[in-house]
C-alpha positions as CSV (number, residue, x, y, z in Angstrom):
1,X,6.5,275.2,25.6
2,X,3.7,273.5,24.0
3,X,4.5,269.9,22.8
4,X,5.7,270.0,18.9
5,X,5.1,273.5,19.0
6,X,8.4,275.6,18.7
7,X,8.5,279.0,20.3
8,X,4.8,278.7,21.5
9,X,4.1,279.0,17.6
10,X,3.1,276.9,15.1
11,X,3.0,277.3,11.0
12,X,1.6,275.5,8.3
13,X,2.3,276.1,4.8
14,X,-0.2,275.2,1.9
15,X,0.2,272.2,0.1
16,X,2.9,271.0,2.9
17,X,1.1,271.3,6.3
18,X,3.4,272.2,9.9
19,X,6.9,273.5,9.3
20,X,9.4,273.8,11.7
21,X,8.3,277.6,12.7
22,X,11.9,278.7,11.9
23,X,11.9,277.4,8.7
24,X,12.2,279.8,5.7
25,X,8.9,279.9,3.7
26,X,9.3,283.2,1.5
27,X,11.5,283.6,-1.3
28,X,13.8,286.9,-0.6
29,X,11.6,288.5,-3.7
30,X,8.0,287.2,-2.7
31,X,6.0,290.6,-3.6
32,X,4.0,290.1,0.3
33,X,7.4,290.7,1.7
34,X,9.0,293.2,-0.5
35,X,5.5,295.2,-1.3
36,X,3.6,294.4,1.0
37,X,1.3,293.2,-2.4
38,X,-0.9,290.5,-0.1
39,X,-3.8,289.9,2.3
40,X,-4.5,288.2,4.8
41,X,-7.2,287.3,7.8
42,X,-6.6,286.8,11.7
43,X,-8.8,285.1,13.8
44,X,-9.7,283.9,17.2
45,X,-8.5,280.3,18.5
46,X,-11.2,279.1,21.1
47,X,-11.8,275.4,21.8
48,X,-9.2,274.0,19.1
49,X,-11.1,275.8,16.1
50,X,-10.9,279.0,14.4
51,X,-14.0,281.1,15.4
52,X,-15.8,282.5,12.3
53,X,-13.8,281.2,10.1
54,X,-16.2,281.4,6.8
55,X,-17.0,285.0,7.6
56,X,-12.8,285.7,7.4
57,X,-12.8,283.2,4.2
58,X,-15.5,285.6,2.9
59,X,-13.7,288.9,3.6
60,X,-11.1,287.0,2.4
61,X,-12.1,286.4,-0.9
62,X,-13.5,289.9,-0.6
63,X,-10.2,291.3,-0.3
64,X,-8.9,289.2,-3.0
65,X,-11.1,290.6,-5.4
66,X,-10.5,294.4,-5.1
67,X,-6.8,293.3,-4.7
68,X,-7.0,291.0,-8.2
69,X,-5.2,288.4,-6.5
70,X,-5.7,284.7,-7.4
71,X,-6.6,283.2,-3.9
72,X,-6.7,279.6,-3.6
73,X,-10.0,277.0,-3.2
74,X,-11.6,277.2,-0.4
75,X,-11.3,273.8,0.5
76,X,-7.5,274.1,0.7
77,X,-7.5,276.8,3.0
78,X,-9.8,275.1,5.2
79,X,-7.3,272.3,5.1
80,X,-4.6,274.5,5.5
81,X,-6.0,276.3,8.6
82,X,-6.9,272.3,9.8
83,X,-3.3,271.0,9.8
84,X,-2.6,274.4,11.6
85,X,-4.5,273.8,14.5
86,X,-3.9,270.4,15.0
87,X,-0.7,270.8,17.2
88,X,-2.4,273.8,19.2
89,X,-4.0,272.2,22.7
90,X,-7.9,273.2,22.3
91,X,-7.3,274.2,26.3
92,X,-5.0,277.3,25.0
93,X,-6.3,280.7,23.6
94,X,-4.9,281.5,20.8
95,X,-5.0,283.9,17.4
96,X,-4.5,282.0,14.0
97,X,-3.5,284.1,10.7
98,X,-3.9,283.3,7.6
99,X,-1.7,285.0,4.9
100,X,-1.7,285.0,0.7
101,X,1.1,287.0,-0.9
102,X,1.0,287.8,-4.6
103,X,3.9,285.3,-4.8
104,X,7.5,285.6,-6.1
105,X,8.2,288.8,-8.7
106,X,8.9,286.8,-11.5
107,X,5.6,285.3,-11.6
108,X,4.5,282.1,-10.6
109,X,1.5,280.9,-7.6
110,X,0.3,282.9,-4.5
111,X,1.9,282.3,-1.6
112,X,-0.2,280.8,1.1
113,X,0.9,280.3,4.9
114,X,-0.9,280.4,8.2
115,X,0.5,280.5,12.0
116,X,-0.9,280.1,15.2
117,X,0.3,282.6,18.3
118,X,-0.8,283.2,22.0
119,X,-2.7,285.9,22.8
120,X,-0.5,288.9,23.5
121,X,-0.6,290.2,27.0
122,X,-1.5,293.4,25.6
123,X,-4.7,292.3,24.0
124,X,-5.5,290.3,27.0
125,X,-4.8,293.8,29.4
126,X,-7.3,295.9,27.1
127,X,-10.0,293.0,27.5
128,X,-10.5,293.2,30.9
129,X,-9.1,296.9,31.5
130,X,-10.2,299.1,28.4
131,X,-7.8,301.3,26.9
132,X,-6.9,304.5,26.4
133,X,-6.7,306.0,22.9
134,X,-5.3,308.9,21.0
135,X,-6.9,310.6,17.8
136,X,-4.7,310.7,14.4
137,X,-5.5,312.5,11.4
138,X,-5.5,309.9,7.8
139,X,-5.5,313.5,5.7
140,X,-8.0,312.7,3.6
141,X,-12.3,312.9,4.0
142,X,-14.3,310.6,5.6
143,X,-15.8,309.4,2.3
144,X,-13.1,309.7,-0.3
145,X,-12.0,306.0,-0.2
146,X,-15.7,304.8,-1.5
147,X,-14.9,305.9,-4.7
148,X,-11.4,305.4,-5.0
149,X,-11.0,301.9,-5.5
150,X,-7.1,301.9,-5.7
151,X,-6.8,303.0,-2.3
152,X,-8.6,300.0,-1.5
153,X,-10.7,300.7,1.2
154,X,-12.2,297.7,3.2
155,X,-9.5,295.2,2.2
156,X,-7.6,293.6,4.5
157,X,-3.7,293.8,2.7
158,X,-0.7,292.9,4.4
159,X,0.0,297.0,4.0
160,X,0.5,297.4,7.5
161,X,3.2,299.9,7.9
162,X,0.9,302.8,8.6
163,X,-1.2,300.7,11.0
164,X,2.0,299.9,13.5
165,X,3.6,303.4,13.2
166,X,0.2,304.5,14.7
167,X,0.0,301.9,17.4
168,X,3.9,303.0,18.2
169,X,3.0,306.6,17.7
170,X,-0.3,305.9,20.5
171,X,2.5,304.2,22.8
172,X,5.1,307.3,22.7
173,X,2.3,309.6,23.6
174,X,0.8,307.8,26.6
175,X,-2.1,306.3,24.9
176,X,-2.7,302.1,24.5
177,X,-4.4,302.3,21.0
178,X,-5.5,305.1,18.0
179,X,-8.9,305.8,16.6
180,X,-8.3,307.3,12.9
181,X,-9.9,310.2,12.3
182,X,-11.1,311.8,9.0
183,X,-9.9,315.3,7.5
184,X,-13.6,316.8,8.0
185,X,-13.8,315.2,11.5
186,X,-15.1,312.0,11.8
187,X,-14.0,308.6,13.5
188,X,-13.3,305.9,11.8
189,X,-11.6,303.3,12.9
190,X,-8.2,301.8,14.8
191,X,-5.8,300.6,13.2
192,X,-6.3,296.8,14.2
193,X,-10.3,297.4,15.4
194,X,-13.6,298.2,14.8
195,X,-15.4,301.0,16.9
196,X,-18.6,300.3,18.2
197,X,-20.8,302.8,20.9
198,X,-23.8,302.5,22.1
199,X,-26.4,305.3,22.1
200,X,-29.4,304.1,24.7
201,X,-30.7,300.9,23.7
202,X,-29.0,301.5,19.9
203,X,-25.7,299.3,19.2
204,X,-23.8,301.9,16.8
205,X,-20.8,301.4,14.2
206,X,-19.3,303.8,11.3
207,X,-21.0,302.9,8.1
208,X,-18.7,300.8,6.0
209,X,-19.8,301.3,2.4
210,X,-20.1,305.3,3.1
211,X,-16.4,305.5,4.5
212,X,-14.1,302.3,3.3
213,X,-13.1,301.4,6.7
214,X,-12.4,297.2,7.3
215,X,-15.8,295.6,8.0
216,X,-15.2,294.2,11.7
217,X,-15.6,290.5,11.6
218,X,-15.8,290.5,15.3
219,X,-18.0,293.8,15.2
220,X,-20.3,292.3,12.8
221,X,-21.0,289.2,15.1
222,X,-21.6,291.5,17.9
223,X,-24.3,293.9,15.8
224,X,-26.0,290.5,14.5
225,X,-26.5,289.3,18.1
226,X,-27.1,292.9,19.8
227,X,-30.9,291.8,20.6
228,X,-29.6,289.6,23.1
229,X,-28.2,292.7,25.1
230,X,-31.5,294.0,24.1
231,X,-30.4,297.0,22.0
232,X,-31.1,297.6,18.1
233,X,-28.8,298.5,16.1
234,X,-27.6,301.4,13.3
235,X,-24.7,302.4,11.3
236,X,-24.2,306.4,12.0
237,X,-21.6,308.9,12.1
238,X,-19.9,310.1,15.0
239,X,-17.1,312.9,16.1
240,X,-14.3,311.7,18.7
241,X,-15.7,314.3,21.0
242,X,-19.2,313.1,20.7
243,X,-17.8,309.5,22.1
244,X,-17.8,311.2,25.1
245,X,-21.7,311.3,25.4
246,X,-22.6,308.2,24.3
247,X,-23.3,305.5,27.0
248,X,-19.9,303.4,26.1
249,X,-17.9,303.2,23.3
250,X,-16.0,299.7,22.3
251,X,-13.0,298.6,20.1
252,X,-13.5,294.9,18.6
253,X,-11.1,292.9,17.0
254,X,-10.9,289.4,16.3
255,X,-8.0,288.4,18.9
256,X,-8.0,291.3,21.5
257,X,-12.3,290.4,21.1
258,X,-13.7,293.8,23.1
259,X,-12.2,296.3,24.8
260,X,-13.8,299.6,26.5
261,X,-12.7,302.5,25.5
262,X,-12.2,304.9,28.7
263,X,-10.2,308.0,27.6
264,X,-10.0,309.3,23.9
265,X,-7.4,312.2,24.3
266,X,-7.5,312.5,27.6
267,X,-11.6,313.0,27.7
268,X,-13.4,310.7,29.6
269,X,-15.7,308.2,28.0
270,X,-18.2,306.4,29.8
271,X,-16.9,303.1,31.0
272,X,-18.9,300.1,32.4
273,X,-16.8,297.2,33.7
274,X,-20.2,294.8,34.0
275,X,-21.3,296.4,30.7
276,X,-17.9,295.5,29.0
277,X,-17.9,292.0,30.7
278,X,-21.8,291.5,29.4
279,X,-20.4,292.0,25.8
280,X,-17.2,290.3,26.2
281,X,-19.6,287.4,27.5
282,X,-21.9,287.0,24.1
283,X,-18.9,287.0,22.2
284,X,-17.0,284.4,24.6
285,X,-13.3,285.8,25.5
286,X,-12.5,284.4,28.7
């Protein structure tokens, strides 16, 4: 148990700082709960702070924007994410989220929260080990959601039904993760990660304005520092079948951090512990 910290968890509520983590902090009609009508940002706890923080306040806010949702200064969810951390030991890993609902149905302010979690064992397992991924149809074409705005395409809402029934669906069938595929073919993205290969010296990811996938905060870092592996880098599309002759192919995310990918139904993909552990180096996951 970590001292004042119940459950291994702590939460922090805006305005109000650390709760009791079993305290109620949702009214039984708050729209995040009931519609899933919110957003929200997770990110990495290293060293007592939350890494990238301004690059998740900025998707954040970008989120906000397509969702029309009144998000709070930015100064109070700096504060906010502060008083979060403060109780966590800056020895212990960790994965911090930040959450805005639309607030209660009758109107009134957002509703703004934010816990810190260990790492699951899961995320920790795929690190060092890769994982195995199945393919799942969305039904709908790879570019569709650019100019649909009201599927909402690149925000980050707290919508995630679809997103766990695929991760269970992965689980039932053998697999540890899902790579979303498109109706005409293409890959796109898990349902918690970015996907990342890399084609000879070229660092390659699916081209976020062309298909309204998330943009990886995690996957971003790693393209912006990809000179220090010594590769360039370029936004391209790809086919779950061509993974398998590229020279590695990656899922990112902001608390798992990298993991290789090694099978993509059942097909071998090529899988480099060192190269993994080179990557999962630059972006610093123990």
């Amino acid at each position: 148990m970590l001292p004042g910290v119940s459950d291994q968890r702590v939460v922090a509520l805006l305005g109000v700082g650390v709760v009791p983590a079993d305290m109620p902090i949702l009214r039984a009609d708050d729209l995040g709960a009931v519609r899933g009508d919110g957003i929200f940002e997770t990110m990495h706890v290293r060293d007592g702070h939350a890494w990238l923080l301004d690059e998740h306040l900025d998707r954040m806010q970008r989120s906000a924007s397509r969702m029309e949702l009144s998000l709070p200064a930015r100064g109070g969810l700096v504060e906010l994410v502060s008083q979060a951390l403060a109780p966590w030991p800056a020895t212990t890993e960790g994965g911090l989220r930040l959450v805005c609902t639309r607030g209660a149905e009758d109107g009134g302010d957002v509703t703004v929260f934010a816990t810190v979690f260990p790492v699951p064992e899961s995320n920790l397992r795929g690190r060092h080990q890769g994982v195995s991924v199945a393919t799942a149809t969305l039904g709908f074409p790879a570019e569709l959601r650019s100019g649909t705005p009201w599927l909402l395409g690149g925000a980050k809402t707290l919508s995630y039904a679809v997103n766990m029934a695929s991760l269970r669906w992965a689980q039932s069938v053998g697999a540890d993760d899902v790579l979303w595929v498109s109706s005409d073919g293409y890959a796109l993205e898990a349902p918690t990660s970015t996907l990342l290969w890399r084609s000879g010296d070229t660092l390659c990811t699916v081209p976020v304005e062309r298909t309204g996938i998330l943009a990886g905060t995690t996957g971003r870092w790693l393209l912006d520092h990809a000179d220090e592996l010594g590769w360039s880098t370029e936004e391209r599309m790809i086919t779950p079948a061509g993974l398998a002759t590229t020279d590695g192919a990656w899922f990112t995310s902001s608390v798992r951090g990298v993991a290789g990918i090694r099978t993509v139904d059942g097909s071998e993909v090529p899988y480099s512990t060192d190269l993994t552990g080179r990557i999962r180096a630059l972006l610093g996951y123990p």
